[in-house]
N, C-alpha and C positions, 0 to 999 in steps of 0.2 A: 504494500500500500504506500502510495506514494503521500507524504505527510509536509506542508508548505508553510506551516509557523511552528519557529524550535523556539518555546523560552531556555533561556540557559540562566541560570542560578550561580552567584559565585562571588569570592571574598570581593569588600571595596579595599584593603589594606594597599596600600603604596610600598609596602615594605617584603609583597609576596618575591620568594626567589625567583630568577629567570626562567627557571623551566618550566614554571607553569603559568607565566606571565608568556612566553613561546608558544605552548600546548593552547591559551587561552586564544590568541590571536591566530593561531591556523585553524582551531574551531571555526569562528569566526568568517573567516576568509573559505571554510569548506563550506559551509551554510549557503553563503553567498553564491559560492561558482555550482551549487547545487538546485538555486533557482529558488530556496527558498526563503525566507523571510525570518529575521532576530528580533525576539522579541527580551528584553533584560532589567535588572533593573536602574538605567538611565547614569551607573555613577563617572563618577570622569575621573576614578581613580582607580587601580590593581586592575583583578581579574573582567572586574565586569568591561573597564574602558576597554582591555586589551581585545575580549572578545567583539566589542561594540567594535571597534577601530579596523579590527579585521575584515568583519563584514562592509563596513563602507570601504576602505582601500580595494578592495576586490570589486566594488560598482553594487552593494550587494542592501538591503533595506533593510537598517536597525531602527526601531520603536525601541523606544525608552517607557518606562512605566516606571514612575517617581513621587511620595507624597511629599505636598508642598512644604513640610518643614525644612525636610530636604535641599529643595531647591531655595527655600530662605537661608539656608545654611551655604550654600553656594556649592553643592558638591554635584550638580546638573551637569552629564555632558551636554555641551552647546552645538556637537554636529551630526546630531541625528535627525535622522529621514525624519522623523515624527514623535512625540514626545506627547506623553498624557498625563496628566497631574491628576492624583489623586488627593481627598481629603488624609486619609491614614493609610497605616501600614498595612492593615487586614484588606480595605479595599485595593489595594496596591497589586498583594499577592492572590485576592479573590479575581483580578482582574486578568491576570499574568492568566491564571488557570483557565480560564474562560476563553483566553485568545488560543491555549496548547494545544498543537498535532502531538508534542509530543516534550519531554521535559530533558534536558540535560544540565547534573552537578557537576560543576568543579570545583576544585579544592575551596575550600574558606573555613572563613569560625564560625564562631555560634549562631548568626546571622545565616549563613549559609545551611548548617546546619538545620535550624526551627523550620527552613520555608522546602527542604528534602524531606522531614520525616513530616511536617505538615502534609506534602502533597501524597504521601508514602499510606499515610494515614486516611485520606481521603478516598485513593483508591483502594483500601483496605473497605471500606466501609460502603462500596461503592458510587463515590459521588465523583470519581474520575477516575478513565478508565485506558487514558493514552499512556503509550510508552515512559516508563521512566528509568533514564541510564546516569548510570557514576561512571564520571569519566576519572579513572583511578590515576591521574599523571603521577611517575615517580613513586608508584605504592601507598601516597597519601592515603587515601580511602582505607587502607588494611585494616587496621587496628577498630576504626567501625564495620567493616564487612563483618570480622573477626567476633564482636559485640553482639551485631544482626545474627548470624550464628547462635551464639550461645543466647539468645534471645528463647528462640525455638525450644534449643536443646534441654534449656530448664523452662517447658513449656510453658513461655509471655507471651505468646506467639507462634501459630500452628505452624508448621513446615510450610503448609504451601505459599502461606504470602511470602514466601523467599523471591518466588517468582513475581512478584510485584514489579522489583527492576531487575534492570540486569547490567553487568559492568563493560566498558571501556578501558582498554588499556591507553589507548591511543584516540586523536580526534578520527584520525581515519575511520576508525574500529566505527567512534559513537554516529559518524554518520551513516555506518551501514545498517548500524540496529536500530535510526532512525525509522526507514524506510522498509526493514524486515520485520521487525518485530508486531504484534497484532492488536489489536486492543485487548483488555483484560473482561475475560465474559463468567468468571467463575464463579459460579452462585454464592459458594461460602463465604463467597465478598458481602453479599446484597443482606447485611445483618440487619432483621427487623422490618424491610422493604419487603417482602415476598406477600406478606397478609391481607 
C-alpha cells in the first residue's frame, strides 16, 4: 500500500550527535524523493529540523505542526511548505495523528518518547491503526525495545501488541516498511469497541 503523509517524531535537542542528526536528514530527503509528504513537529532545532531540512532540500513538502507557545518561544522553523499552529500540545499531536499514513520515531527524550508510546497506545486500543516504525539509528532504541520485551514477558502486555511497530535499522529500511507494512486489523486491539 502505497502510504503519502509520514509524520516523523523526534528529539528538538541541538546537542543530538551527528549520526542521527545524518540518519535524521536522509529520512527526510527519502520521504521526499519518495513522492510523499513530512509531516513533524515544526522545530528548527536537532532531529526534527534535520528531518524537516531534508525533505525540503530534496524539493520535497514539510508541514510543520507547532503549539503556539512554541512558536512565542521562537523555536518555529521558518521554511516550511506549511505550518499549522495549534492551541496545545494534545491538539498538536491529536493533529499529527489524524494527518498519518503512517508514523516514524527517531531517537529523542522524553518528548519523543510520550508522543511513540502515546500513539503505541492508541493503536493498542484501536483508535489508530497505520504503520508504526522505530527507526533504531546507532542501537539507540535497544534498551526500550529490550523494556517493550520484558513488558510482555512479565505479562503488562500481551505478546501480540509487539506487533504494533516494527523497527528500522536504517532510513532506507523505514521507508520500505512504510509502504509494506499493512494496517493493524487485530480485534484484541478493538478493547471495549466490539459491543
Amino acid at each position: 500500500m502505497e502510504r503519502k503523509t509520514i509524520v516523523v517524531y523526534g528529539a528538538s535537542s541541538a546537542e543530538a550527535e551527528q549520526v542521527f542528526v545524518d540518519a535524521a536528514y536522509q529520512l527526510g530527503g527519502l520521504i521526499a524523493k519518495a513522492g510523499k509528504r513530512l509531516v513533524s513537529g515544526a522545530g528548527s532545532t536537532g532531529l526534527m529540523a534535520a528531518v524537516e531540512n531534508g525533505a525540503l532540500d530534496a524539493g520535497g513538502v514539510s508541514i510543520g505542526i507547532i503549539p503556539q507557545f512554541m512558536v512565542d518561544n521562537g523555536w518555529l522553523h521558518e521554511g516550511l511548505t506549511e505550518v499549522i499552529i495549534t492551541p496545545s500540545m494534545h491538539e498538536r499531536k491529536n493533529r499529527m495523528a489524524k494527518m498519518a499514513d503512517a508514523v516514524v520515531a527517531l531517537p529523542g527524550g522524553t518528548g519523543t518518547f510520550e508522543e511513540l508510546f502515546e500513539i503505541i497506545t492508541w493503536k493498542m486500543l484501536g483508535l489508530f491503526v497505520k504503520p508504526i516504525i522505530i527507526l533504531n539509528t546507532d542501537h539507540y532504541y535497544d534498551p526500550l525495545l529490550d523494556m517493550l520485551d520484558r513488558t510482555a514477558e512479565r505479562h503488562f502486555m500481551s505478546p501480540v501488541f509487539k506487533k504494533l511497530w516494527a523497527v528500522a535499522a536504517t532510513p532506507e529500511e523505514a521507508i520500505k516498511l512504510v509502504d509494506s507494512l499493512s494496517d493493524w486489523t487485530d480485534k484484541t486491539s478493538k478493547i471495549n469497541t466490539d459491543k
